[in-house]
N, C-alpha and C positions, 0 to 999 in steps of 0.2 A: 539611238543615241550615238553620237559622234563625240571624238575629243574634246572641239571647240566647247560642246555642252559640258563635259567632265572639268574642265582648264580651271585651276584655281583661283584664275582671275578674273572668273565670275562669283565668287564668294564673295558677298556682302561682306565688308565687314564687322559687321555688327553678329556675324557668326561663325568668326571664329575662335569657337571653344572647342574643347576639348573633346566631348562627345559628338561634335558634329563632324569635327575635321576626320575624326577615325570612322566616321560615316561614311564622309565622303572618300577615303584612303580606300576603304572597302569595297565600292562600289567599284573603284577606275579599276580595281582588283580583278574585279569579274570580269566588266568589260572587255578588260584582255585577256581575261580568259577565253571567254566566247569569240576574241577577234583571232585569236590564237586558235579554236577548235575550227573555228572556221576558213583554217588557212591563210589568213592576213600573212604577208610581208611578214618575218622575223626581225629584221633591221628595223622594219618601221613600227612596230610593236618594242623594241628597244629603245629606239631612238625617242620614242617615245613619253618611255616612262619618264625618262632623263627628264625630258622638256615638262614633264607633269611635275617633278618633285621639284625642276628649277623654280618655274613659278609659284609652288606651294614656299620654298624657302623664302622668296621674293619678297610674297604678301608678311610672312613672319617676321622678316626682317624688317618691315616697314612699319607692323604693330607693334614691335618691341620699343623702336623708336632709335636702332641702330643706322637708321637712314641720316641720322642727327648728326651722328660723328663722322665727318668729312672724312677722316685717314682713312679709315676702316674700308676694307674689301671683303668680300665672301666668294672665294674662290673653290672652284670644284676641282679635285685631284685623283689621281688614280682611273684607275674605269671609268668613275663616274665624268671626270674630266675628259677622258674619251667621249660623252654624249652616251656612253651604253649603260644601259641597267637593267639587269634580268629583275625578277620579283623580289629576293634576297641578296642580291648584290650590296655589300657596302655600300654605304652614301658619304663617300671620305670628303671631308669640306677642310680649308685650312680659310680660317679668320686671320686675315694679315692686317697687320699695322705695319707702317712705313721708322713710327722710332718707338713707339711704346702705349701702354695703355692706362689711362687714367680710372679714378676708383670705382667714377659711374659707368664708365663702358664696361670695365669686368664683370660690373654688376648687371648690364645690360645682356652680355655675353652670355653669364651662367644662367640667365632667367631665358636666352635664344633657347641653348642647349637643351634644358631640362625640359622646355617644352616640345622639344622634338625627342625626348625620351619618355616625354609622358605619350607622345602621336604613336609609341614603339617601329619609329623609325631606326631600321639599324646602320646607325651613324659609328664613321671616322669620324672623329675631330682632333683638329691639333689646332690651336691658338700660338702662332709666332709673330716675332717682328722680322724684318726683313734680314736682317743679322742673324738672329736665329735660324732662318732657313738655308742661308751661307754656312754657318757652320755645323747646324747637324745635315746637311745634306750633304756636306762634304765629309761625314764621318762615315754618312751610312747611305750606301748604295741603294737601297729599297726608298729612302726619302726621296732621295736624289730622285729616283725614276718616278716615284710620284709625283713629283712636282714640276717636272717637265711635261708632262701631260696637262697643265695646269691652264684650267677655263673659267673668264669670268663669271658669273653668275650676277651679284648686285653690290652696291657699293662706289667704292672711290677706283674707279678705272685709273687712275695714275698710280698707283699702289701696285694694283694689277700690273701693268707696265712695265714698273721695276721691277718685278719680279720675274717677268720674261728675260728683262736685261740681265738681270743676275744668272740665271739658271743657263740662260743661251752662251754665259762667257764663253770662254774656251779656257780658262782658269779655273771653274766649275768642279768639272769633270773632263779630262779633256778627252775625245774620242776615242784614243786607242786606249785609257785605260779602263773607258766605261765599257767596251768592247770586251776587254780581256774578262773583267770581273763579271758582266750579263751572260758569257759563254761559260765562267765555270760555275755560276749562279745555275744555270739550264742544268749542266752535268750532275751537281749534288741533286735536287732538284729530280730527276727523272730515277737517280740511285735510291731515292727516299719513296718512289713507288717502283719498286721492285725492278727496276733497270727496264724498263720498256712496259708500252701503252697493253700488252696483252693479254694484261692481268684479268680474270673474269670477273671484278668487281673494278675498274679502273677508274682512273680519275680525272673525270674529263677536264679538267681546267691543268693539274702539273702535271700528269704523267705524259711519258712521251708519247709527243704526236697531238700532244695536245693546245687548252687554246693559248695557253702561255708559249709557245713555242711560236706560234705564228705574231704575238705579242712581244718576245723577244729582236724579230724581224724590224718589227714596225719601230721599238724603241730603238735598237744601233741605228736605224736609217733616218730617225729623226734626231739624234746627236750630233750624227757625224757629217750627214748631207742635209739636214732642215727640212726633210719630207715629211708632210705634212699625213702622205697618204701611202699606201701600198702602189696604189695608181702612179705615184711619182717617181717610183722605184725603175719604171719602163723610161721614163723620161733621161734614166743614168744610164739605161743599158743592162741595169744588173738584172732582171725578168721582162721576158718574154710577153706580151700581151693574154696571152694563152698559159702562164702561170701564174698571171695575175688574176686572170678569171678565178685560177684553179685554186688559189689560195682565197679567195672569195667567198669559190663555194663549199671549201672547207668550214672556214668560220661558219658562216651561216650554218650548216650541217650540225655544228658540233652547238653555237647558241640554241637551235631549236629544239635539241636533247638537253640542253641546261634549262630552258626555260620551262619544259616541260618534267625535269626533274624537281626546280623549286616549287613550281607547282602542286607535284602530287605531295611531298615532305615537310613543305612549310617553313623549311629551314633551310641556313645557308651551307647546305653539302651540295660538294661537288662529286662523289665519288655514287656509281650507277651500284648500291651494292644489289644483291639477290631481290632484297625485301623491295624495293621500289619498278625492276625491272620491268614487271607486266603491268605495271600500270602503268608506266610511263610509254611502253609500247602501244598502250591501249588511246593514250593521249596523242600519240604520233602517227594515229589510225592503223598501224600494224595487224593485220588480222588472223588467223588459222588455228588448229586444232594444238592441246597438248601447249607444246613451248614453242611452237612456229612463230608466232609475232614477236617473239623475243630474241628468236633465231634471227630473222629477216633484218628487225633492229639491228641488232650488235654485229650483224656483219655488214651493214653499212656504215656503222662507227667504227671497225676495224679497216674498211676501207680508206675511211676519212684519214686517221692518223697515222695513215700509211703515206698517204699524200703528203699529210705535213712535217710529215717525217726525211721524207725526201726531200723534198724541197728548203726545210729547213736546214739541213746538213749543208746542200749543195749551196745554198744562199750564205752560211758563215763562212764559206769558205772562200766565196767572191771576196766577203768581207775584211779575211783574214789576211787579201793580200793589196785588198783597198784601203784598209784602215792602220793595220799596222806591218805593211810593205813587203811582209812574208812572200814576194813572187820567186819562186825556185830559180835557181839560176843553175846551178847544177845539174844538166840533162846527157842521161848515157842513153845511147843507142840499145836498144831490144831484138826490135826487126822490123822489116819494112814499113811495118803499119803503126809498130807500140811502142813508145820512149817510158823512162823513165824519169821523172822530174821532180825531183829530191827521192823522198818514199812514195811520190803517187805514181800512181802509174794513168798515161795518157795516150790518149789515141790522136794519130798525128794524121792520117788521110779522113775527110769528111765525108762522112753516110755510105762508111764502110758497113755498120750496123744494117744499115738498110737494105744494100745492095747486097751483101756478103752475111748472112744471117749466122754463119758458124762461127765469125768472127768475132762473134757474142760469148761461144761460149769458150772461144781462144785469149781472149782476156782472163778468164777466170784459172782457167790454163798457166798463163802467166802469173799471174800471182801464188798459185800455189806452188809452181816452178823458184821464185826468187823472195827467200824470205825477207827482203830489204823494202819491197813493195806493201805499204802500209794502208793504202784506201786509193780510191780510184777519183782521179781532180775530176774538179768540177764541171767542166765541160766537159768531156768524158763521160759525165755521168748524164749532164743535160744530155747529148746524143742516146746514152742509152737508155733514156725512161724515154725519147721518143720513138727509137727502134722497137720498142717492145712493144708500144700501144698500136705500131703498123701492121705486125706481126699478123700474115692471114692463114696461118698450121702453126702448131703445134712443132715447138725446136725440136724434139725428138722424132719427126719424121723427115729427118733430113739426116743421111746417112751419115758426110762427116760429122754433125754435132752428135752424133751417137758415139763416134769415134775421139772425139774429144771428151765428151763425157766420162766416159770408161776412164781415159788418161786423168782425170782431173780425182774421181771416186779410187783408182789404184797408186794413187804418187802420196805418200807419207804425211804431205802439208795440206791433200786434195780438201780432208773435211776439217779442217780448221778454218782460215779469215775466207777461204776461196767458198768454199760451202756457205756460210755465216753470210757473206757478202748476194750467193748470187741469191738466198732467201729473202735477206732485207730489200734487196733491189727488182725482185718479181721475176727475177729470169728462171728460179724453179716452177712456179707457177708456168710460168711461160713454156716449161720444156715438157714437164710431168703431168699429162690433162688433171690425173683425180688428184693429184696435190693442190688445184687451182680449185677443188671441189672442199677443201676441209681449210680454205685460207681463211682467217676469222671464224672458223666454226667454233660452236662454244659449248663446252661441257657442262650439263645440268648435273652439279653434284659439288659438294664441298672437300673431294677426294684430288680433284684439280686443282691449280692456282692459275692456267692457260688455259688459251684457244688451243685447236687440236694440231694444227698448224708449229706455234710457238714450243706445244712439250714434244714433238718430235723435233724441231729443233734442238731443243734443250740435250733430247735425250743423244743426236747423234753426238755433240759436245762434250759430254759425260764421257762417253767409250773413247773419243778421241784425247781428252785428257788422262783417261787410265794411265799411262805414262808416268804422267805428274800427280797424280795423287797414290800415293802406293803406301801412305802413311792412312789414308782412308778406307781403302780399298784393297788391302793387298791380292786378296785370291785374283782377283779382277787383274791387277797389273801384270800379277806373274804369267796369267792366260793369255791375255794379251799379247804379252812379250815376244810368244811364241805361236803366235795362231799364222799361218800358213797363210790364208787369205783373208784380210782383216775388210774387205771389198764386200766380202758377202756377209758381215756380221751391219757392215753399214745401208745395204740398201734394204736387210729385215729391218733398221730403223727406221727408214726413210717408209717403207710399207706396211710399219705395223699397225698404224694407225688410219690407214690412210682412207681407210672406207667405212668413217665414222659417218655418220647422219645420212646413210642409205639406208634402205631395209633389209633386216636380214643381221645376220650373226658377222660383226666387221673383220673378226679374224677369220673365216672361211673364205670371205668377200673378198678381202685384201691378200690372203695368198694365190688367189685366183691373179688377183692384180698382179703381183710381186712376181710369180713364175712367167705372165706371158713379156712382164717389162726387159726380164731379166734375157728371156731368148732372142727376143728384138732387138738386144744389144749385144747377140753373141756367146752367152754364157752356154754351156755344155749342158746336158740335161740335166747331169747329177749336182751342177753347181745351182741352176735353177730351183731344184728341188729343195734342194737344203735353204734357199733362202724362203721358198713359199713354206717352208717347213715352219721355219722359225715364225715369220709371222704369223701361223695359224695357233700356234704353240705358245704366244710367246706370253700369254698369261697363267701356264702349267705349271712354272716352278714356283711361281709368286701363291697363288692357289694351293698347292699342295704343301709349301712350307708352312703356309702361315695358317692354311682353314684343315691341315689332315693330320692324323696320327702318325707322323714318323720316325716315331720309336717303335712303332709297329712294323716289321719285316715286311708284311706281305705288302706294305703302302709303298715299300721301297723297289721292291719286285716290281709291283704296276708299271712305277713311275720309269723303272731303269730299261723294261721293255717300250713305252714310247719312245726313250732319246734314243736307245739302241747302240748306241758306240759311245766313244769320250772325245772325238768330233762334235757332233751333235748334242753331247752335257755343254763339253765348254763355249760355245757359241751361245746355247741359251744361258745361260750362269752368269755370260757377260753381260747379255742383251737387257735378264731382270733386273739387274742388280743398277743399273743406267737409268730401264723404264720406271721403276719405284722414285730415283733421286732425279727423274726431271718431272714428276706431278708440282712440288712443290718442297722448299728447301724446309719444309719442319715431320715430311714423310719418314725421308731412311732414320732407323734408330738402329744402337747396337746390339738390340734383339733380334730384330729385323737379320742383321747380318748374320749374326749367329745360327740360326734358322734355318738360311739357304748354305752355309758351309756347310755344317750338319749334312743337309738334304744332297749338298754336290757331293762331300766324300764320303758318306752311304752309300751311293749311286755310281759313285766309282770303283769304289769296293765290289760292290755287285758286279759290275763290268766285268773289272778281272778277274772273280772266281768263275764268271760265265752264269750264265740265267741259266743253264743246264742242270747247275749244282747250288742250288739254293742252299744258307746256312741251317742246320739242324739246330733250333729254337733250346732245345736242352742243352747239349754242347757250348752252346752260347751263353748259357745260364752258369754250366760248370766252369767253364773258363773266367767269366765276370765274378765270378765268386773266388775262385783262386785268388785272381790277382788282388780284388778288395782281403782277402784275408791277410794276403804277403803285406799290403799295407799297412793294416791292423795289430800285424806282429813290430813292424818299425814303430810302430807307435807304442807299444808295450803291453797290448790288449791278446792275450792268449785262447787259442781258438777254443777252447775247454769255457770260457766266459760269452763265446760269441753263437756258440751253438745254438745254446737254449732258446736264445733270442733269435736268431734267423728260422727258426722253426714252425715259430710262431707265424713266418711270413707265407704267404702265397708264391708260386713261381713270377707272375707276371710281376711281384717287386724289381725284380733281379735284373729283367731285360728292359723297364721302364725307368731304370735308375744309373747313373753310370755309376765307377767305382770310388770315386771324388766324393759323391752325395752320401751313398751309402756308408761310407767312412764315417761322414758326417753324422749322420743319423745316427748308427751305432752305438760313436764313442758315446753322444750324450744321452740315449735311451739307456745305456747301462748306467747310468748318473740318475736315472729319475726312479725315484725311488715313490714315490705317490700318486698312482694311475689313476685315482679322485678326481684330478685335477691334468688340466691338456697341459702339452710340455710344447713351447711354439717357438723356432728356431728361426731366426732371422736371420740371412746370408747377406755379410758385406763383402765381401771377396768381387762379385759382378762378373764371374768368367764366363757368361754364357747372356753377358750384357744386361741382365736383369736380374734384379733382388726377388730372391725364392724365401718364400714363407711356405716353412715346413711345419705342418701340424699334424699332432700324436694326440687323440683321445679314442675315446671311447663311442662307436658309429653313435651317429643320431641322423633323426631325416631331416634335421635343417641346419646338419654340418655347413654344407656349400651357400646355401643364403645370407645364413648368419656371417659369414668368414668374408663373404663378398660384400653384403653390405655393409661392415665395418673398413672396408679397404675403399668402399666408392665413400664413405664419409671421412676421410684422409684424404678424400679430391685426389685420390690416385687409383690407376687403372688394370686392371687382371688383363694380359694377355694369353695365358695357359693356366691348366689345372690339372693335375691329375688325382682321383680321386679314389684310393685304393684301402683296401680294408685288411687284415688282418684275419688269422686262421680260429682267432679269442676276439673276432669283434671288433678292432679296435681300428680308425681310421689311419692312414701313413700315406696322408696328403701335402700335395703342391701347391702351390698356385704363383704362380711367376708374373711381378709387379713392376710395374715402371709410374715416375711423375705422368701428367694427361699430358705433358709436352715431348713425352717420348726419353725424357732423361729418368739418369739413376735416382732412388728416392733420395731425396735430403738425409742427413743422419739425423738433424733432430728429430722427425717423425717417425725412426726404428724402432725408438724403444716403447712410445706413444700408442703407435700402432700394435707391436706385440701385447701391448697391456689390455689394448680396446678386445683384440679377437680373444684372448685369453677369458676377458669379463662375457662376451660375447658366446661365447659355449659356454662356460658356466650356468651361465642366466639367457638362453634365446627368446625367453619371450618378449623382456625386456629391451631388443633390439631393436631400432626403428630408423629407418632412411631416414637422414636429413632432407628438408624440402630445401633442394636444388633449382637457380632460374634457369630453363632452357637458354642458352646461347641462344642471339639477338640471332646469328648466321643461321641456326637452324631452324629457326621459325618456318622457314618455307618451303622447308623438304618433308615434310609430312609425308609416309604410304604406306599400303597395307602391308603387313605380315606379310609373309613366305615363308611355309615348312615344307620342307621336303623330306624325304625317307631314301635313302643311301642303299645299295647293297650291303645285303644284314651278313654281320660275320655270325661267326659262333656264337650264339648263344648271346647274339649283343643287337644292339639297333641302331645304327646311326643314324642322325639328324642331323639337319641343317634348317639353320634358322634364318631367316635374312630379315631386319625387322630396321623399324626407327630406332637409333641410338639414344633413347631417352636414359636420364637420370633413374640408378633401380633395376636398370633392364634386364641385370643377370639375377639380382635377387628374385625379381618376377618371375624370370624363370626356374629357377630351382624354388621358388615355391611351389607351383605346377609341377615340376618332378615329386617331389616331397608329398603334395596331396592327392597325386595319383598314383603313390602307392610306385613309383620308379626308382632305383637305385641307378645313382651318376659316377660314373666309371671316368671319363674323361670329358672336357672341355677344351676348347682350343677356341680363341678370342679372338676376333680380326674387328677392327674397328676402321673404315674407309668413310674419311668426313663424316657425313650423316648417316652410314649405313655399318648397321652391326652384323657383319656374316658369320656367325658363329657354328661350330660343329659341337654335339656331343652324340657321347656315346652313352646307350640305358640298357638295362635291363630289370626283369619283374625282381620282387623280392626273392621270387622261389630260383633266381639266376638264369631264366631265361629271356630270348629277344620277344620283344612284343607280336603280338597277333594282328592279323588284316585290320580288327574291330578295335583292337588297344589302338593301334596308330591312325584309326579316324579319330577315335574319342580325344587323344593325346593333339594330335591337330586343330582340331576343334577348339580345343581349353585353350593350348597357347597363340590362335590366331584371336580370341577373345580377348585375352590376356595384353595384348601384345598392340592391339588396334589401337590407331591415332585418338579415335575416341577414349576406350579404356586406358 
């Protein structure tokens, strides 16, 4: 079957009805699909459809009987007025009259309409007169561009005409303003998908780099010079024959991932989320093991929008000084090769780049040298996306640019616009081989929001703003302030990541990388070491704050023998605390922060008494207790009232509790006068970034289920627990809450919440998970369980669990502790997009750590428990 055979204007008329036409809709459907599996032209499968839906309009328009009314035009706008149409693309049509519409053509009109929404054609329409599209077009820039794209289809071609004439004025729109408003149109526009194309769910039609960007191009050149075509663009001068290919084969690249997205979805999304990716890789014949064809895909779509990302910038910029006369006139001398002309900076001897390869990276040099230097003109930049693609080594085997390097990573301004610039423009790639190995790599997980590439950008930005954020960050700024060599906290960023999607562990990989990059450029052993250090380390403080007990000494001990000095803390301190807020902007919370403060000035503490002299756990007990009683007496509470009741407690209350909480506790356990009944303290204060739900009853084994499940039916989230008993029984638990979006709880839901866990022990049978829907996003990260068994302390057992983050998942598990007979001592909650890494600690009833045979059977139950299936 060919088109000719599919063309609607083989449709007898005598059938066209309704269930035939959506027949035949159906079939041209497959068609292309199959011309599509089969590799057909993209263009001409577009081009295509266009021609299939004109003529299906055609024959419509000629049985409705609007062939009758002379005025009347059916004119195609938008895309579709481009000739292009993916399977879900709008079908935007504008009905023009020349003065107006009489009662039988509206009636003619709304019986066209309906029956292209009875076909479930997904139609644009607008019905104007010619004045009408003068003045809303001239209100609203989005019309305006519509209708300049504007193609007849059938009807009264002088109608059509005018319509050209009006739209082509130069009263219209006139060039430089349509210019101005299409550029800051792009800007909002690429800020509404997260400021650039490298989002791991991206959107191939508005994010940057995308196909409105190259559509951007083609609208100012058809405004302001009447070009018809990209091709025409060569005929002005403003590209190159060879970036006309290049923006070509962009389009193309980026249509046959849309075409193949509306494809498998059915619908008109443009954004590649998780749920569509392996099919649509599977459609664009990508093939390999695991996530390989989705790898292969999305790094040729990160390529793509890297192209037109380039290209697009350098092309408004031709524009900005063709259309609205912005050509600098202002040019200061630099040095023999570089000017300055206004804020760009420009390269004034031709295929210096080429000949002179350092010269590459003495530009970037220069910018970070003169803050008045704002972006790099446009020629300038044409020469340098050609030098780079000449390029036959690797810039960093060329002694100077190693020598420039160095100057550009130790000068103050080196990793702000000079860094930022030489990534967006390939010359890191170009300098750094395994940096050119994780460009577009893409992270399977919903812990990311970037390719691996983009969050180590992100992240050296973060450290370099420490400076300016000290109202976010302060620990961070004030390390900063003072770090000695702030060169080697930057290249563990540049290498911490950088030996993702090889085999093998990427932190052991990448400090192998990181030490020999760093001797190659000179660095001393001791400086190499410290940075391969930190990359191999650099997910130790994140790990340990957020998945360990460290209100436990001996976790602090560990932790303060790896960093070994208060060098070595504050380099990693800054590096976490960067690497968590460039995943993604809804990561850091003010638990979060609170956490690694904790865990830095612990760790620092320990430093200066020396790991020789570890603190005496009793001592520490006495003195925590002192000072809460000193408190206690400002309060008015006499240590003759406080005794009886601290008696009651076990030691590990004392070092698990600061003297803040226990105050807290205290005052109002000497207030509760009915131990029948659990006493549940709600903390708004937030000084440790999260609301603490303090609970007082009497033990039972489905304390921790019961309390969790009523906190996940509040749609809010347990990040910590601690879960301690009493010397009479009685529980003197934690559990530390934040909103799922990482903020403080609402206060309407404080007292809501207190009532729910209160009814909740009361009555646990009666308790029961809300059926929650799985997030759409996590549908496709589904895996098995992981439990692990920790080096056993005293008398305890630690776990780690690593499981799907489903709706319930802590109840499930403390139901499993509960039915086998386990006592839960501590919890600590890490939730990482789709994956709950959680720790606790157990022990038997009778207080001890479990047996070889307890911890297979306890494995066991919760990989059962815990499975995609169960």
């Amino acid at each position: 079957m060919n088109f000719e055979k599919l063309s609607p204007v083989n449709i007898h008329k005598d059938n066209l009805t309704i269930s035939y036409l959506k027949n035949h809709l159906k079939q041209f459907q497959e068609w292309q699909v199959d011309c599509f599996k089969a590799r057909h032209k993209i263009t001409t499968i577009i081009t295509q459809r266009a021609r299939y839906i004109d003529e299906l309009l055609a024959r419509l328009w000629d049985s409705i009987g609007l062939n009758e009314n002379y005025d009347l035009s059916l004119i195609a706008v938008g895309g579709y007025g481009r000739g292009e149409l993916h399977p879900k693309s709008d079908i935007d049509l504008l009905i023009l009259s020349q003065s107006g519409f009489s009662k039988e053509s509206e009636e003619k009109i709304s019986a066209f309409i309906t029956l292209l929404w009875d076909l479930k054609l997904d139609i644009g329409n607008s019905v104007r007169t010619l004045h009408d599209c003068y003045q809303q077009g001239k209100a609203d820039i989005t019309v305006a561009t519509s209708m300049i794209e504007a193609r007849y289809i059938i009807g009264n071609r002088n109608t059509y005409e005018k319509l050209l004439q009006l739209v082509e004025g130069k009263d219209f729109w006139p060039a430089d303003e349509f210019f101005t408003v299409k550029k800051e149109e792009q800007k909002q526009r690429h800020t509404n998908c997260r400021g650039d194309g490298y989002s791991l769910e991206p959107d191939l039609k508005n994010g940057c780099g995308g196909m409105r960007d190259i559509q951007t191009i083609a609208w100012v050149s058809k405004r302001h010079f009447g070009a018809h075509s990209l091709l025409d663009l060569t005929t002005y001068n403003y590209i190159t024959q060879g970036e006309y290919r290049e923006l070509v084969d962009c389009q193309t690249s980026l249509w046959t991932i849309r075409f193949a997205l509306h494809t498998v979805t059915s619908r008109p999304d443009n954004r590649l989320l998780f749920d569509y990716q392996n099919e649509v890789a599977a459609l664009l014949g990508y093939s390999g093991q695991g996530n390989q064809a989705v790898e292969q895909m999305m790094k040729a779509f990160y390529q793509t929008i890297h192209r037109v990302k380039e290209l697009n910038e350098m092309l408004l910029q031709y524009f900005d000084e063709a259309i609205l006369g912005n050509i600098a006139q202002h040019i200061e001398y630099i040095d023999e090769h570089f000017q300055l002309r206004d804020n760009m900076i420009e390269l004034k001897t031709g295929s210096l780049f080429s000949d002179q390869p350092e010269s590459i990276l003495q530009l970037f040099l220069h910018i970070a040298k003169d803050p008045r230097i704002k972006g790099i003109y446009s020629p300038t930049l044409r020469e340098l996306r050609e030098a780079r693609r000449c390029l036959t080594h690797w810039l960093q085997n060329i002694p100077e640019c190693r020598k420039i390097f160095l100057h550009i990573i130790k000068h103050p301004r080196g990793m702000g616009l000079a860094f930022t610039l030489m990534y967006e423009y390939g010359v890191l790639a170009a300098y750094i081989p395994q940096w050119s190995r994780i460009v577009g790599q893409m992270q399977f997980d919903l812990f990311h929001a970037y390719t691996v590439d983009e969050h180590s950008h992100k992240l050296v930005q973060h450290i370099y703003n420490y400076p300016k954020t000290k109202e976010y960050h302060p620990l961070a700024n004030e390390i900063y302030s003072y770090l000695e060599q702030p060169e080697l906290l930057f290249l563990a960023a540049i290498f911490h990541d950088i030996a993702k999607g090889q085999k093998g562990d990427h932190s052991l990989l990448g400090a192998v990388d990181a030490q020999a990059f760093c001797q190659l450029h000179g660095l001393s052993r001791y400086e190499s070491k410290i940075v391969s250090w930190l990359v191999k380390h650099h997910l130790t403080m994140s790990v340990t704050a957020q998945r360990r007990d460290i209100s436990d000494p001996r976790v602090i001990i560990e932790f303060a023998k790896l960093v070994r000095d208060e060098k070595h803390l504050n380099l990693l301190y800054c590096l976490t605390v960067a690497d968590i807020c460039a995943t993604n902007e809804e990561t850091w919370n003010s638990w979060k922060g609170a956490l690694l403060r904790d865990l830095y000035y612990s760790t620092l503490k320990m430093l200066r008494r020396g790991l020789e002299n570890p603190p005496d756990i009793r001592d520490r007990i006495r003195d925590r207790q002192r000072k809460t009683l000193g408190l206690l007496l400002e309060a008015g509470i006499t240590e003759e009232q406080v005794k009886p009741l601290w008696k009651r407690f076990k030691l590990n209350y004392f070092f698990r509790y600061h003297s803040a909480q226990i105050v807290w506790h205290t005052v109002n356990l000497l207030k509760h006068d009915d131990h029948s009944r659990p006493m549940i303290l709600i903390s708004d204060q937030n000084e440790r970034g999260a609301t603490e739900v303090f609970v007082y009853h009497k033990d039972m084994p489905a304390l921790f289920s019961s309390v969790v499940t009523e906190i996940d039916n509040k749609k809010l989230s347990v990040h910590d627990a601690k879960i301690l008993s009493s010397r009479d029984y009685f529980s003197l638990s934690t559990f530390t809450v934040l909103e799922q979006d990482g903020e403080h709880i609402d206060p309407d839901k404080i007292q809501r919440l207190k009532k729910a866990v209160e009814m909740a022990l009361l009555a646990p049978e009666k308790v029961n998970m809300q059926q929650t829907r799985l997030p759409r996003v996590k549908r496709q990260f589904k895996f098995e369980p992981e439990v692990t068994f920790l080096p056993t302390r005293r008398k305890r057992t630690q776990i780690e669990v690593v499981a799907f983050d489903a709706p319930g998942i802590l109840a499930n598990i403390g139901e499993v502790f509960r039915s086998s007979g386990l006592v839960l001592d501590t919890a600590k909650i890490t939730t990482i997009g789709e994956r709950a890494e959680d720790l606790f600690i157990v022990s038997t009833e009778e207080g001890n750590a479990l047996t070889e045979q307890q911890e297979e059977n306890l494995k066991a139950h919760l990989i059962a428990e815990l499975s995609p299936e169960g």
